[in-house]
C-alpha positions in Angstrom: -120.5 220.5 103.0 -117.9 221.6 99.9 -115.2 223.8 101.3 -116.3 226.4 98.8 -119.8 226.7 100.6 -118.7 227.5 103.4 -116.9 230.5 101.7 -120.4 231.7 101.2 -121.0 231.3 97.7 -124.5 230.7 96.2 -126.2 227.4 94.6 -125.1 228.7 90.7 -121.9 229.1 91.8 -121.4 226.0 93.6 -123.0 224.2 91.0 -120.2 225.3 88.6 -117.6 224.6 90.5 -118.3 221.3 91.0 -118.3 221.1 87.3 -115.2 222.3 87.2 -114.1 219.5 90.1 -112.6 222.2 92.2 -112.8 221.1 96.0 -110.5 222.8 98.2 -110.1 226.5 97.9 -106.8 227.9 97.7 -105.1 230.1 100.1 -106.0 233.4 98.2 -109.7 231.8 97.7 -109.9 231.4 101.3 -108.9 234.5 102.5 -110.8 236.8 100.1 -113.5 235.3 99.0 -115.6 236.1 102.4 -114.0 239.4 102.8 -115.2 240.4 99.5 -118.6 238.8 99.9 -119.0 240.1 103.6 -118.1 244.3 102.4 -117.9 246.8 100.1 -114.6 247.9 100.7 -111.4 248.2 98.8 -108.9 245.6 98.8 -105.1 244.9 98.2 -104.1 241.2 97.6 -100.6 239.6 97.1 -100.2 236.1 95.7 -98.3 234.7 93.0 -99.0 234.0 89.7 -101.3 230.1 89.6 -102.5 230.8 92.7 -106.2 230.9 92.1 -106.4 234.9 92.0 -108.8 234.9 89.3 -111.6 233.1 91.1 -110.8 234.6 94.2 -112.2 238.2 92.7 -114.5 236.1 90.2 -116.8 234.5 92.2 -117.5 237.0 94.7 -118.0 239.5 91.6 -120.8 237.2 89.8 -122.1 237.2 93.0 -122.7 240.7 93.6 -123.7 241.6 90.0 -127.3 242.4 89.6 -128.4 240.8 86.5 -131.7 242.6 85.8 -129.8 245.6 85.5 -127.8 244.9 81.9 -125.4 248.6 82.5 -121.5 247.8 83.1 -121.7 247.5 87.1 -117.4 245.9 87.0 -114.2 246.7 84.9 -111.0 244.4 85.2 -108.5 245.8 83.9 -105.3 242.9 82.6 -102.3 243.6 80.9 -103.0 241.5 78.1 -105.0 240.4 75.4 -104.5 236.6 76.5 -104.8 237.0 79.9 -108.2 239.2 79.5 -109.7 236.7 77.0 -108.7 233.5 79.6 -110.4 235.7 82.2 -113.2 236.1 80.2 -113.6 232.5 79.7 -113.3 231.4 83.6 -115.8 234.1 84.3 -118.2 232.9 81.6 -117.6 229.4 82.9 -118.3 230.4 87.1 -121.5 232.0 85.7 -122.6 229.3 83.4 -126.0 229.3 85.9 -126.4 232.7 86.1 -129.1 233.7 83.7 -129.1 236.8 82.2 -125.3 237.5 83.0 -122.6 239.1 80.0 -119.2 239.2 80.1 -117.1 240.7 77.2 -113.6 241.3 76.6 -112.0 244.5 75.1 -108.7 244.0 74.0 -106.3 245.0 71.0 -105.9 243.4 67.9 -109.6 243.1 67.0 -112.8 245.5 65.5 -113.0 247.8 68.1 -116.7 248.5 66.5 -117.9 244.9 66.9 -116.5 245.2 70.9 -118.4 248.1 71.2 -121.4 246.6 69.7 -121.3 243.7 72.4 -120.9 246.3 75.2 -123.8 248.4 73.9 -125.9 245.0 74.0 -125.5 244.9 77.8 -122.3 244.0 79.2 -122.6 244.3 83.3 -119.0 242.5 83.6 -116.2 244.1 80.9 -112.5 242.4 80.8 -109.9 245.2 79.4 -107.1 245.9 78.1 -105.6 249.3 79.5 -104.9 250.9 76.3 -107.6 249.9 74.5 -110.2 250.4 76.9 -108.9 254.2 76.8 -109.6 254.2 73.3 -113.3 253.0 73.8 -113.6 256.0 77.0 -112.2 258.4 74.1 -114.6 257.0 72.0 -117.9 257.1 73.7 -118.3 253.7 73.2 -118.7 252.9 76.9 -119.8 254.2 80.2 -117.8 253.5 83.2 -118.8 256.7 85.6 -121.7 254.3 87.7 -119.5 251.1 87.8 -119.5 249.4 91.5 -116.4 247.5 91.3 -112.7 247.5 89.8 -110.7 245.2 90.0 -106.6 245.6 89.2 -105.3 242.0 87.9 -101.6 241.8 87.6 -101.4 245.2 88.3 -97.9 245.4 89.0 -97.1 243.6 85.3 -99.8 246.3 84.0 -97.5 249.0 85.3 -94.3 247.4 84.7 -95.6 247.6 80.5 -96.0 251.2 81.0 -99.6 251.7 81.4 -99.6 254.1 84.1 -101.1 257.0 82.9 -104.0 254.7 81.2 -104.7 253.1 84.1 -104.5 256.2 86.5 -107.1 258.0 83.3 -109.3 255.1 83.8 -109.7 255.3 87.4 -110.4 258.5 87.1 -113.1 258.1 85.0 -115.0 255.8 87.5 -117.1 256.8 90.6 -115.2 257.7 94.2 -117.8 255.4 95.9 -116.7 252.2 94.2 -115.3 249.5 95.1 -111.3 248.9 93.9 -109.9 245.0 94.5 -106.4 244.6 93.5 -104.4 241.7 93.0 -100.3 241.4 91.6 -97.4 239.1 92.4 -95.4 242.1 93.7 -96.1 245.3 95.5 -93.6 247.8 93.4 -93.4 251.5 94.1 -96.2 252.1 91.4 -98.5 249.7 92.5 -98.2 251.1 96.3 -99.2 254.7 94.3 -101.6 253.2 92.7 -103.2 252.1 96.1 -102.6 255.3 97.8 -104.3 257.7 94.7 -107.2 255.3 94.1 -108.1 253.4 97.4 -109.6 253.9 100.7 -108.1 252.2 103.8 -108.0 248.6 101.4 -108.1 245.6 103.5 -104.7 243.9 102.8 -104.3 240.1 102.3 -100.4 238.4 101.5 -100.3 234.8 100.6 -96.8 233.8 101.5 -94.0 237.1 102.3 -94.8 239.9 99.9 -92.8 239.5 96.6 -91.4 235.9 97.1 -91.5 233.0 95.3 -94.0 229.9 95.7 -92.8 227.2 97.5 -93.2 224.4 94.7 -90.9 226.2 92.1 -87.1 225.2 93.0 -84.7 227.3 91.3 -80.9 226.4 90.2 -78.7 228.2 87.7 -76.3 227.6 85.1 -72.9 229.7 84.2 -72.1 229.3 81.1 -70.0 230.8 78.0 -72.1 233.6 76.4 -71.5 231.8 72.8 -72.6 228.8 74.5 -75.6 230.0 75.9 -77.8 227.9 73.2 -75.9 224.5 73.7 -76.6 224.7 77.5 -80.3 225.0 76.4 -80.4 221.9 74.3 -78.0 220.0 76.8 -80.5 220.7 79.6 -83.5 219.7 77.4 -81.7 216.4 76.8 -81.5 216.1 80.5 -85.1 216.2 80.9 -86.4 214.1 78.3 -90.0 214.8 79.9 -89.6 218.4 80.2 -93.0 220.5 78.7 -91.5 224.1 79.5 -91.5 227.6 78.2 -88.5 229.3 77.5 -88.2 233.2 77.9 -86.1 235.7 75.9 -85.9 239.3 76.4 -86.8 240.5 72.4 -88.9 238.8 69.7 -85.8 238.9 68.1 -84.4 236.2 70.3 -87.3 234.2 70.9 -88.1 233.6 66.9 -84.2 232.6 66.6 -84.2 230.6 69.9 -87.3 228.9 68.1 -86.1 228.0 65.2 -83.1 226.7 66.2 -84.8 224.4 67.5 -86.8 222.9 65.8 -83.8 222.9 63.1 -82.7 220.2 66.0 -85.6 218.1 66.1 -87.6 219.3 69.0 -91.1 220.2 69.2 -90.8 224.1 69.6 -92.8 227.1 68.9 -92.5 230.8 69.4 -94.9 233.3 70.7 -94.0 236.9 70.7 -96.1 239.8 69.5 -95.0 239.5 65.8 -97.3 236.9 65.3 -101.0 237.4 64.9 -103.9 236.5 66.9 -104.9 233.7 64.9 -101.6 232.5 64.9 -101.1 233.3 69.1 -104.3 231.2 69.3 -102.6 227.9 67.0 -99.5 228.0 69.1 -101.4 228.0 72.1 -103.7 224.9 71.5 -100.8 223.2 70.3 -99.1 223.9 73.5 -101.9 222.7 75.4 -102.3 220.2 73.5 -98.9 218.9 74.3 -97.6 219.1 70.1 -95.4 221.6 71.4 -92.9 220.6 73.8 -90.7 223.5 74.5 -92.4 227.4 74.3 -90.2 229.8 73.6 -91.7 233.5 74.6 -91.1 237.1 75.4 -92.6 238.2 78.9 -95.3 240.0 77.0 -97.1 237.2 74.9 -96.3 234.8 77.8 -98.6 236.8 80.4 -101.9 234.9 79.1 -100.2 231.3 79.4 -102.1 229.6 81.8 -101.0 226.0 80.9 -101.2 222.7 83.5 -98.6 220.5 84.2 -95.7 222.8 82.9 -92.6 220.9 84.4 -89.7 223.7 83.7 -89.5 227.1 83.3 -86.1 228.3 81.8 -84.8 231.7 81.7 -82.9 231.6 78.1 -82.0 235.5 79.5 -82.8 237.0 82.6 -85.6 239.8 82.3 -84.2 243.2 82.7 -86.6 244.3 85.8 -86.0 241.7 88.2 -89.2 241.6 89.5 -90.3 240.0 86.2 -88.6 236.7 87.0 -91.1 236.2 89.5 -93.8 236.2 86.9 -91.7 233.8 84.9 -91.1 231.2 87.5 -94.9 231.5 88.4 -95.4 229.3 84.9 -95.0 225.9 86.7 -95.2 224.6 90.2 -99.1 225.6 89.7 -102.2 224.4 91.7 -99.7 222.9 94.1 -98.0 220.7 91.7 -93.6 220.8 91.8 -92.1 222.6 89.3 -88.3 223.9 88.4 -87.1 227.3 87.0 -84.0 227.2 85.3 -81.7 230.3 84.8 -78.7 230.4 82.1 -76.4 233.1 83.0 -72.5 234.1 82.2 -70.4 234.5 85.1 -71.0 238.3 84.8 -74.3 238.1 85.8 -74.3 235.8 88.6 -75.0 238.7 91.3 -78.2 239.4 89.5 -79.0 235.6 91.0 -78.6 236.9 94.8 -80.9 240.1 94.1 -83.3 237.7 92.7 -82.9 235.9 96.1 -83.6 238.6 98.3 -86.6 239.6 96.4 -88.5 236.2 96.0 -86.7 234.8 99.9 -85.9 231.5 98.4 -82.8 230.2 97.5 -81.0 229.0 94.0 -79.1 226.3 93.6 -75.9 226.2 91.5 -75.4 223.2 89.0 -73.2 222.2 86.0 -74.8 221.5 82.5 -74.4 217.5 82.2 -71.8 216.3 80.4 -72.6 214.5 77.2 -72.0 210.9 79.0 -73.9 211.8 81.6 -77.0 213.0 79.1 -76.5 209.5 77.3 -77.1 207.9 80.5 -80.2 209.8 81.1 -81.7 209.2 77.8 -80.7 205.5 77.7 -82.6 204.5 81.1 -85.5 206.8 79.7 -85.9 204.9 76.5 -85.5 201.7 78.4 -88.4 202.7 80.9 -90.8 203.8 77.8 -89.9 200.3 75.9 -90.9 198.4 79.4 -94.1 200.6 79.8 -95.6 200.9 76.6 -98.4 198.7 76.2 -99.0 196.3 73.5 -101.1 196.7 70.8 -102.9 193.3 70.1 -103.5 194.4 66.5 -100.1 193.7 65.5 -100.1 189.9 66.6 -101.2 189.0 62.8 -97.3 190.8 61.8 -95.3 188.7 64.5 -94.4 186.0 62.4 -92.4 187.5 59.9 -91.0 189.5 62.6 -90.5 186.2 64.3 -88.6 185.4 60.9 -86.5 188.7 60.6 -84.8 188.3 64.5 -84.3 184.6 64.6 -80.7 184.8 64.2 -80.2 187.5 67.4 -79.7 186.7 70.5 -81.9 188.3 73.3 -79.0 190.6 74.2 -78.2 191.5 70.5 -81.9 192.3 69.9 -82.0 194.6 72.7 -78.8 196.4 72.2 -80.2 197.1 68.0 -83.8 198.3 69.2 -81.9 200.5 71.7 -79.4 201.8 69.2 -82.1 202.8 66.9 -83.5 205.8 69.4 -80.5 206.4 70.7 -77.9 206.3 68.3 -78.3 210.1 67.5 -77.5 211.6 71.0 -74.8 209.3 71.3 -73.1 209.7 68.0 -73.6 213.5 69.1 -72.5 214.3 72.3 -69.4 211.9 72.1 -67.2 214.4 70.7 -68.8 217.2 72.7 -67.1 219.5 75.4 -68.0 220.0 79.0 -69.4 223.5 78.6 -68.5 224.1 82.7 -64.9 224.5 81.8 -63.8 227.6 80.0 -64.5 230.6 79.8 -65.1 233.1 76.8 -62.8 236.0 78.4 -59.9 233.6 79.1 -60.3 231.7 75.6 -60.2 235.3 74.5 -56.9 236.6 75.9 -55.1 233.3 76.5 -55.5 232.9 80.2 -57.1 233.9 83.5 -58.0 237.7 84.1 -58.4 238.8 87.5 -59.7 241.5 89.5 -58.1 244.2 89.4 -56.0 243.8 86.0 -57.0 246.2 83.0 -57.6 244.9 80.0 -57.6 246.3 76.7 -60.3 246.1 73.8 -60.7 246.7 70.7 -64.3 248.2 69.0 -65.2 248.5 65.4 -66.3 251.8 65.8 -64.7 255.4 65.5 -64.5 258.7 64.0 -66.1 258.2 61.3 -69.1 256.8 62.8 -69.3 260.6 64.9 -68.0 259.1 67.8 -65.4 261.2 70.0 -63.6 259.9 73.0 -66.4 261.7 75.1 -69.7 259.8 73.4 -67.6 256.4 72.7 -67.5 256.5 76.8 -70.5 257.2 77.2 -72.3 254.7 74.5 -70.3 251.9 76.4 -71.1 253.2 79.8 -74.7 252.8 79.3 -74.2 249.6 76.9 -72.9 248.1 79.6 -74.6 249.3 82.4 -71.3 250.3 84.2 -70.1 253.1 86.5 -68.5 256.5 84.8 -64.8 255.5 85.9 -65.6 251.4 85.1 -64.2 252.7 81.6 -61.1 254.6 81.1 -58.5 254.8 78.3 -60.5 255.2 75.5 -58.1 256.0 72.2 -60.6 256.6 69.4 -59.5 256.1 65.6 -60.9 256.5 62.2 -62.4 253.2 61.9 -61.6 251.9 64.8 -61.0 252.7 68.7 -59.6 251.2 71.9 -60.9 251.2 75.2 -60.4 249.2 79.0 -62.2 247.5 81.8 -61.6 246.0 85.1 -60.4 242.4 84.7 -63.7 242.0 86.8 -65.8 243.3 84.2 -64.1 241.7 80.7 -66.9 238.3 81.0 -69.7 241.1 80.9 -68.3 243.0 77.9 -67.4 239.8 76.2 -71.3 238.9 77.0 -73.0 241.6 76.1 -71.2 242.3 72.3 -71.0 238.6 71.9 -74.3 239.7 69.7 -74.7 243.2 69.4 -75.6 244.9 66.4 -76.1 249.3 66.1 -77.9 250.1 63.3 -78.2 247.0 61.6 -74.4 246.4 62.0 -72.5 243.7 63.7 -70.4 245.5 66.4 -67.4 243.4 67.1 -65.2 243.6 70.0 -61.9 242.0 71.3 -59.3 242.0 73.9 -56.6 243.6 72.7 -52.9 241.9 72.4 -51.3 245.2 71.8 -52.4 248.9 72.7 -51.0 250.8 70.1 -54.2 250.4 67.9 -52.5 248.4 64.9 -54.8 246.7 63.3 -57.0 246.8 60.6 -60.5 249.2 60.6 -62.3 245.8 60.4 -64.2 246.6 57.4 -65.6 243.1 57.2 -68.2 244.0 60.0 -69.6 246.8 58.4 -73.0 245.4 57.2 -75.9 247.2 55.1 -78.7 249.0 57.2 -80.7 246.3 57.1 -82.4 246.4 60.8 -83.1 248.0 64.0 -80.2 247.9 66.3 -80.1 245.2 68.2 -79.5 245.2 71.8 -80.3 249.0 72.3 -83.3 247.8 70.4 -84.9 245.6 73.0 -86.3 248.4 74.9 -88.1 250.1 72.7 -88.9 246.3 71.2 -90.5 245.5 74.2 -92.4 248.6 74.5 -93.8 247.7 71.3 -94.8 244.5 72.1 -96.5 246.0 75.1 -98.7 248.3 73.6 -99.4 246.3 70.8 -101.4 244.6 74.0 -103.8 247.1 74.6 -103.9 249.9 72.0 -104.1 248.4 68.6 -107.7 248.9 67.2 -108.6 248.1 63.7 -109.2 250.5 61.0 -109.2 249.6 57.8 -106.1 247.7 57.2 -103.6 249.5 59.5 -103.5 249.2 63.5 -104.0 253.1 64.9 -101.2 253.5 67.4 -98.8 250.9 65.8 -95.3 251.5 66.0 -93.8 251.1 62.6 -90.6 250.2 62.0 -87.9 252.4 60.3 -87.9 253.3 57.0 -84.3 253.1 54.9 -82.3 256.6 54.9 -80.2 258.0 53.1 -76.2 257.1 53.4 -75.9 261.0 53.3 -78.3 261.9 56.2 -77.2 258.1 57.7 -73.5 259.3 57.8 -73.4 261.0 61.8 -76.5 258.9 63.1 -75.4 256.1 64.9 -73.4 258.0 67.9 -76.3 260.0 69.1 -79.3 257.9 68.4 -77.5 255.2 70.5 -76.6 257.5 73.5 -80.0 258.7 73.5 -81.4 255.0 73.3 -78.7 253.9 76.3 -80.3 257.0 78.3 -84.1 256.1 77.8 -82.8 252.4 78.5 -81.3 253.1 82.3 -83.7 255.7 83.3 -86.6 252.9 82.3 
């Protein structure tokens, strides 16, 4: 008897999962799937990301959908637009035997008119968006008040984008009798609301300890220089000459320079953040599947729909601002009980960050060095050896061998080898051989000319003063919240004209060297040093005073990535604007430009830490 039967799952089920080759369910399967099928009751369920959580609502769902009765009987909510269109398509695949059964997705970023049209026709299962299923409640275009079952997928990623209220309107719009399944890697505050508000006595199942990590993701870190944040990247792809990974950054900013850097360098690298446009979501994504594209370089939005086999590595270019996130990261590989690794990059500043991560997913990280360049030559030189020795031979080109045959006669076997070698790997070795160990400095102590320690002060110097409207007072503040540090962390700040002065812990100089290594306020480069003398002598700097030609940049990624998220569920199409689009600034004025940037940024930094 298949595993799945005895789940309790009827013949048109069955019959497509066996089309599918599943055999064995997995945990999450096994311990909902009969709960679900047995009652109508509410239900809580924590299990990582590739755990099977999709069919572990899904099938029992088809089951219990009558499909004589063509009125929306189920809403899942997702957070977004990939991730409700691959639920779609699993659903539509479980119910391939089910006659008379429609599934359709409601999601941002297309006609909202042609969504409703499909809904209208009959829909009894719909896959939303949050934000964009509001729109179609606010609407009229459906009816959700006699709905039997919601279900809550990724809910605590749902929240973490800032769909509360949506999702607490929908619910609300739905009757009290039904039945509300929930499923997220992490049981946050919200999510626990969430449950409380909307849910009566839920049956709770945990696969594995509530929040951790699976147990076939490994974890190890890097510290690294912050300027040589991108060389560890390449080095560690070198290292892995196998590796089919995706690569998260914290702003689309970052992941569309991140991209093109490299595939400046030869790799096969895409990005996918929420810039790009469906049709050109959907390209990057077959490719990826497809294995064209060997490294994917993504924010945590657009990577929330990757659902990808066989990914090997999943590296953390920057650690995600909510920690929780990483757990949704690492959840990319090491899926359907297949090994995978999760790489961090971090600067020495942020290394505690690694043991909160470690207390919220109970698993452990281990600390390595980026290989040396001898020691990447190495690796690269047995790999091309193993792919020479396994290729196989291609019979068609025995009609060519004797002019080859004619071309080699004067080598020797050991000469012939060592040319066919030195054709592939020429390149890494003529590059890495003048190459640093990246393990052995450090930015702050290039910076000042030797070790700072705990408990010294040290002095720097900012590219920003009074005539930018800053004051001792706001300059304090702005770098407080810049750098996420304590009120007294910064003291002894001298502003000037052009110009100011301000100090740190020793402890702290790594972090502020980090976090302005690339920091731009309103479209201009923000440069900071440690100071050699305290008397403020030097030049205002005028050098780094660029045009207003962007965003700021790091107080930027907030409201970025609250872009990016909404762009997920409440763009609708209207003509040829996107209602609800957050549009970028236009160009002011110098005159109403000339006291901006002191406020706008406190204000940003505030917004930033109470998110």
């Amino acid at each position: 008897m298949n595993k799945f039967e005895q789940l309790g799952l009827n013949a048109a089920l069955l019959q497509a999962i066996g089309d599918m080759g599943f055999e064995t369910p997995s945990e999450v399967q096994e311990k909902a799937i009969p709960v679900l099928l047995e009652q109508e009751t509410d239900l809580v369920a924590l299990a990582q990301t590739g755990t099977g959580k999709t069919a572990a609502f899904g099938f029992p769902l088809l089951q219990k959908i009558d499909v004589e009765d063509r009125s929306t009987q189920a809403l899942i909510l997702s957070p977004t637009r990939e991730l409700c269109l691959q639920i779609t398509n699993e659903l539509k695949q479980y119910s391939k035997y089910i006659k008379g059964l429609h599934v359709v997705a409601v999601y941002g970023g297309a006609s909202i008119t042609e969504q409703a049209r499909e809904v209208k026709r009959g829909a009894q299962v719909i896959v939303a968006t949050p934000g964009r299923m509001q729109d179609m409640i606010n609407r009229g275009f459906v009816n959700i008040k006699n709905i039997a079952y919601c279900i809550l997928d990724e809910a605590d990623e749902m929240l973490n984008m800032g769909f509360y209220d949506d999702i607490c309107s929908i619910l609300s719009d739905t009757p009290d009798d039904k039945s509300t399944w929930l499923f997220s890697a992490t049981m946050p505050a919200e999510v626990a609301r969430i449950a409380k508000k909307f849910m009566a006595d839920p049956v709770e199942i945990t696969v594995g300890a509530k929040n951790s990590g699976t147990a076939t993701v490994s974890h190890e870190f890097y510290v690294v220089n912050a300027r040589d944040r991108y060389e560890a990247l390449k080095r560690l792809a070198d290292a892995n000459p196998d590796i089919f990974s995706v690569i998260f950054c914290r702003t689309k900013r970052d992941t569309q320079a991140v991209a093109e850097k490299l595939i400046e360098d030869g790799y096969n690298a895409a990005a996918l953040h929420g810039d790009l446009s469906q049709a050109q979501r959907d390209s990057v994504m077959k490719s990826f599947r497809g294995r064209q594209i060997q490294m994917l370089v993504a924010t945590d939005v657009a990577a929330r729909g990757i659902d990808v086999d066989n990914v090997t590595h999943v590296i953390n270019y920057q650690l995600p601002d909510e920690i929780e996130t990483y757990n949704h990261r690492s959840g990319r590989t090491g899926r359907a009980g297949k090994l995978g690794t999760s790489i961090v990059i971090i600067t020495k500043s942020e290394v505690r960050k690694i043991h909160t991560i470690e207390k919220i997913i109970k698993q452990k990280f281990e600390e390595k060095t980026i290989p040396s360049g001898i020691e990447i030559c190495e690796i690269q030189l047995l790999h091309l050896a193993n792919k020479i020795h396994d290729t196989e031979i291609d019979r068609e080109i025995d009609n060519y061998l004797p002019a080859i045959y004619q071309v080699f006669e004067n080598l020797s076997k050991e000469d012939l080898i060592r040319k066919m070698v030195s054709v592939e790997f020429n390149r890494f070795l003529n590059y890495y051989k003048k190459k640093k160990d990246l393990s052995s400095e450090r930015s702050s102590e290039r910076a000042s000319g030797g070790s700072i320690k705990a408990g010294d002060a040290v002095r720097y110097f900012i590219n920003i003063g009074t005539r930018d409207d800053f004051d001792w007072m706001k300059l304090k503040d702005f770098l407080r919240e810049a750098l996420d540090l304590g009120r007294d962390d910064v003291f002894k700040v001298d502003v000037k004209e052009g110009f100011s002065f301000f100090n740190t812990d020793g402890e702290h100089a790594e972090r502020v060297m980090d976090i302005f290594s690339n920091f731009q306020l309103e479209g201009r480069k923000i440069n900071v040093e440690i100071s050699k003398n305290d008397n403020g002598g030097r030049k205002s700097g005028r050098g780094d005073f660029g045009g207003k030609r962007e965003r700021r940049d790091r107080f930027a990624d907030h409201s970025e990535r609250r872009s990016e998220r909404r762009s997920e569920g409440r763009f609708e199409s209207r003509g040829d604007r996107r209602v609800g689009e957050a549009r970028p600034l236009g160009r002011r004025s110098d005159a109403s430009r000339d006291r901006q940037p002191a406020n706008k940024a406190f204000e940003a930094a505030k917004r930033r830490r109470k998110s």
